[in-house]
N, C-alpha and C positions, 0 to 999 in steps of 0.2 A: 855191571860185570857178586846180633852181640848177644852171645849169650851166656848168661850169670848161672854159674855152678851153685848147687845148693851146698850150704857147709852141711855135714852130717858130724855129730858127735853121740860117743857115746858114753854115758856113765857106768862108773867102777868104783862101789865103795866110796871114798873123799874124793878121786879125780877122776879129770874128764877128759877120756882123751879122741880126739879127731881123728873122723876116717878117713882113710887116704881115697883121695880122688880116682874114680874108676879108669881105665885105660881111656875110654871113648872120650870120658871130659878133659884128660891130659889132652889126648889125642887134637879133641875140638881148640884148645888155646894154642897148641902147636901150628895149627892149622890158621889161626884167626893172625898169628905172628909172623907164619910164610907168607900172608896174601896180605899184608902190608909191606913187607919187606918188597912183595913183588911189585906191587903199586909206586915205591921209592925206587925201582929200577934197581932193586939189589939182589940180583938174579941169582949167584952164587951162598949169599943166605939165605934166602931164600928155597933154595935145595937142602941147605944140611936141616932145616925146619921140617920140611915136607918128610924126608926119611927119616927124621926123629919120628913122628907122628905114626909113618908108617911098620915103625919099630914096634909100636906100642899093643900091634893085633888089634886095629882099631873095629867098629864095626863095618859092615859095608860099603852105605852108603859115606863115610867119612871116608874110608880107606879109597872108594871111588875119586872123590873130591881131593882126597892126598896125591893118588895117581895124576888125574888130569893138572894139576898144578906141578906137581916135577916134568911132564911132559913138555908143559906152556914154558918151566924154567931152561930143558935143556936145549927148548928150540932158540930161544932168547942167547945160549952159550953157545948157538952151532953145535951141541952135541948130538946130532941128530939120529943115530944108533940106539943112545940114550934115550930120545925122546918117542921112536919107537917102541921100544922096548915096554917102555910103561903105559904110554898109550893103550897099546893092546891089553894090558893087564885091567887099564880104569873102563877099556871097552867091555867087558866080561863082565864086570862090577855094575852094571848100568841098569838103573831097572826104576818101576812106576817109584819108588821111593829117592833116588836122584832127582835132584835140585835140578832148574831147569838151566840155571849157570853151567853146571858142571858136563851136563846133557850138551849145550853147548859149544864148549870148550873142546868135547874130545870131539863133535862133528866138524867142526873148524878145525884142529892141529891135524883132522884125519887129509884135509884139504890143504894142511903147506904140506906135509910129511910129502903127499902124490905129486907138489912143486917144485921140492929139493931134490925130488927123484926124477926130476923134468919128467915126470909121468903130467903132461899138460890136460889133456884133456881130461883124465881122471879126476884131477883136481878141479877145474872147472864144474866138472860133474858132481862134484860132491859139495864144492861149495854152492853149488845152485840149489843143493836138495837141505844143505843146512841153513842157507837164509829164507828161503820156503818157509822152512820150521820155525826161524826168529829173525827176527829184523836185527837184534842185536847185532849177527853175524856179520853184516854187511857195516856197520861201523868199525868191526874192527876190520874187516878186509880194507875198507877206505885208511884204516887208520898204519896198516901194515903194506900198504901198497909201497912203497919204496924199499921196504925190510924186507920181507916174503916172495914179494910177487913182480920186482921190479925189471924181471923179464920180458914183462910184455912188454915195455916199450920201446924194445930193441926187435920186437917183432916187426914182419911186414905188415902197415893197415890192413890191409886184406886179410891176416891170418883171420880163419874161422876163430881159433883162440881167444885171440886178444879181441876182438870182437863181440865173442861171448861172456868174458871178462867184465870189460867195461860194461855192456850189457847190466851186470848183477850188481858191478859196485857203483853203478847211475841211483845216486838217493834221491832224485825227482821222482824218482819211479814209487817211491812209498808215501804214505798218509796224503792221500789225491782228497780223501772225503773232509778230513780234518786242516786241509788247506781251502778246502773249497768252504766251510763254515768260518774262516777266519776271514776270507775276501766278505762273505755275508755281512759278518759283525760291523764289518769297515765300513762298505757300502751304507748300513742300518748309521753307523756313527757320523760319517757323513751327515747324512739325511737330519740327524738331529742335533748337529751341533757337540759330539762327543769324543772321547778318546776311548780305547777298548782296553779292555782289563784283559788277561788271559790269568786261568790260574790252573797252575798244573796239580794235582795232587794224587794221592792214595788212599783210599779207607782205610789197609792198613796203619797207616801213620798217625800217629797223636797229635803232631800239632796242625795235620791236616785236619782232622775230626774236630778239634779246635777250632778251626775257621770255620767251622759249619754255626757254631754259637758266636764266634767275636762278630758275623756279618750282621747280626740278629740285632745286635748293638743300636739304639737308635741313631748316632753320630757315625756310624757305617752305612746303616740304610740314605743316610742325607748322603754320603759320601759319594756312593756307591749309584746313585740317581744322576750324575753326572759322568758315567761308563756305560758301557755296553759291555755286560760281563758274559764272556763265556769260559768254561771250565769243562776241562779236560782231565778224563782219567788215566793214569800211565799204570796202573796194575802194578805191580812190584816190575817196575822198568823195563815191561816186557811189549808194551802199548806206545804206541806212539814217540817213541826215544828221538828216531829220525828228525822230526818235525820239532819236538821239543830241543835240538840240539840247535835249529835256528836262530833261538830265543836267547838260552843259558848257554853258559860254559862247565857247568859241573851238573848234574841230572841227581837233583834232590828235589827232594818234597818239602812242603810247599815253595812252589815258584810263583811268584808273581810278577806279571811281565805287563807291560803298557804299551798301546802301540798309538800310533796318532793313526788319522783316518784312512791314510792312503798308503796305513799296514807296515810304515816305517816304526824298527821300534825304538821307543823314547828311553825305558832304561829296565831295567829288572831289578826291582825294589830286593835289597839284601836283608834277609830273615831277623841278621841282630840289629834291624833299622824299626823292625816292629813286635819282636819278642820280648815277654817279659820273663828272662829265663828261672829269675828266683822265684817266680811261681808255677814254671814249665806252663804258661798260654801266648795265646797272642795279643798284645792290647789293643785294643778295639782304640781307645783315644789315639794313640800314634799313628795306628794304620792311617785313621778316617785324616787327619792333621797330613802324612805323606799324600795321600788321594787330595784331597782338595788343593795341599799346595800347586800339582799336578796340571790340575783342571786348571786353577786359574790362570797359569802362563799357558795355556794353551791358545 
């Protein structure tokens, strides 16, 4: 669903004094502060953050991303007037330089707003054209189905709606190719007496690029000869989230997950079990020591 302001100073004669931080990077920490506050379900702080931000004349694509988060806040308070309201305003603000979260956000709250208005099949319709666009969608639709959308199940089975409904929020319906390579690996691990590794990750991320030299490790490659390794790229968790939501319970980079052969999984190795964080890497000794304990109760 972090970024470090540069200090600027200037000098004057014997003192030095510091520039004030432009609107857009006020803006950005107001912003980084609602969407935690929104994560802790503090929906009403969450608002007076988002209109701080927006106080501030921020630039666009922030002021978009401020929009669509007061929107997501006021449908969370029933204030659904409200949540219109701003909607429309982050809809106008939308453009190739919006984040694809935020792009998102406002095509999904376009899809309760047409729910609260028992506008049914609009909604329907819109939410089909926003999970088209990202699979993200459809997790939060699965995940707001009693919140949002919990009409439909007061409909008749027959209704076209509720039909079409479930239809979109059915997550068997995604990652058909990358389930179909996980039964392979099993199959393959079978066959040879192994268990399957999965590892989720991101080029973005560093201590995913990390794992690209700790496997190199010779006590990893020994490790790692008793798995069937497949990996998986999730893009900035725009790839494959559905399928990855099988595995983890939080959708972070590096994941590494273990499955026994017949695709049961055995556990999802937790990052501070093999990072060494006062060096920011991964240690190659720990991993390979977690992997082999692994293998041999297998």
């Amino acid at each position: 669903m972090i970024r470090t302001p540069l200090a600027l100073a200037l000098a004057c004669c014997s003192c030095t004094l510091a520039a004030a931080p432009d609107a857009g990077t006020q803006a950005r920490k107001l912003l980084a502060k609602a969407r935690a506050l929104a994560r802790d379900e503090k929906h009403a702080e969450a608002e007076k953050a988002y209109l701080s931000a927006l106080s501030l004349t921020p630039p666009p694509a922030v002021e978009a991303e401020a929009c669509a988060g007061l929107a997501e806040a006021y449908c969370n308070l029933s204030q659904f007037a409200q949540a219109e309201k701003f909607l429309a305003r982050g809809e106008g603000l939308v453009g190739e330089g919006t984040s694809r979260r935020v792009r998102d956000t406002v095509s999904y709250l376009e899809a309760v707003l047409a729910w609260q208005r028992k506008d049914y099949a609009a909604a329907v319709a819109q939410l089909r054209k926003a999970i088209e666009a990202s699979e993200t969608v459809v997790l939060w639709a699965n995940d707001d189905l009693g919140k949002y959308f919990a009409d439909v199940v007061l409909m008749d089975e027959e209704s076209k709606v509720r039909k079409e409904f479930m239809a979109l929020t059915d997550t068997s319906n995604f990652g058909r190719e990358l389930r179909a390579s996980i039964r392979t690996a099993c199959q393959k691990a079978a066959k040879e007496g192994k268990l399957v590794l999965l590892e989720f990750y991101g080029d973005w991320c560093p201590w995913c690029r990390d794992m690209k030299q700790c496997v190199r490790h010779p006590e990893m490659v020994a490790a790692l000869a008793k798995f069937v390794v497949l990996r998986v790229d999730v893009g900035r968790f725009d790839r494959h989230q559905i399928v990855m939501t099988d595995y983890v319970d939080e959708l972070s980079v590096p994941a590494l997950v273990v499955l026994d052969a017949s695709g049961r999984k055995l556990t999802h190795l937790a990052p501070a079990s093999y990072e060494d964080r006062a060096k920011g890497r991964n240690d190659p000794q720990r991993l390979a020591r977690l992997l082999n304990g692994l293998a041999s109760r297998k």
